[in-house]
N, C-alpha and C positions, 0 to 999 in steps of 0.2 A: 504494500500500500504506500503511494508516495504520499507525502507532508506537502502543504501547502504554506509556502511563508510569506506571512505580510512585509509588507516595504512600509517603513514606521523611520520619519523625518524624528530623529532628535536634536533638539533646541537645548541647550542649557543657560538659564535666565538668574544668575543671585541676584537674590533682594536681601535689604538687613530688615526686619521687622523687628519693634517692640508694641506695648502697650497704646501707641497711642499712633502708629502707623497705619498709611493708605497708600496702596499701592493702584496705579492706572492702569485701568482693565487692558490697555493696549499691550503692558506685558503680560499681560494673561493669557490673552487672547491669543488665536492661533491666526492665521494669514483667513480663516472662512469665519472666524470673528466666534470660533466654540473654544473651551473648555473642560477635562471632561473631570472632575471632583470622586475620585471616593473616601466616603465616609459610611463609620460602624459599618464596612462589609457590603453598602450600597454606594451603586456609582451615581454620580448626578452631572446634566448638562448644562452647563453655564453658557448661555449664546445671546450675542445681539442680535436686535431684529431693523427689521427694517428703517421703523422707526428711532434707531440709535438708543432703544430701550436693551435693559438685561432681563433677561427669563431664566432660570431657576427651573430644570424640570427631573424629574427621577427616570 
C-alpha cells in the first residue's frame, strides 16, 4: 500500500508574549488569511472573511 504525503509550507514566526501582549492577526495568518488552533484535543479555524472580520469556528 503506498503512503500519500502532504506538501505542508513551514513558516516559523517568534513572537515575545506576556500578560499584556497583542499580536496582529497578519502574523497569524496564513497567505488565505486561516489559522488552524488546537486546543484541549480540539482543532479550531481562525479565518478572515470577507468582510476583514475574524471567525472562530470548530
Amino acid at each position: 500500500m503506498s503512503q500519500v504525503k502532504k506538501n505542508v509550507a513551514t513558516t516559523t514566526r517568534q513572537v515575545a508574549i506576556n500578560a499584556e501582549s497583542s499580536v496582529a492577526s497578519g502574523l497569524l495568518l496564513n497567505h488565505q488569511g486561516k489559522l488552524w488552533i488546537e486546543h484541549a484535543g480540539e482543532r479550531y479555524q481562525l479565518r478572515r472573511t470577507s468582510n476583514n472580520k475574524l471567525i472562530l469556528t470548530k
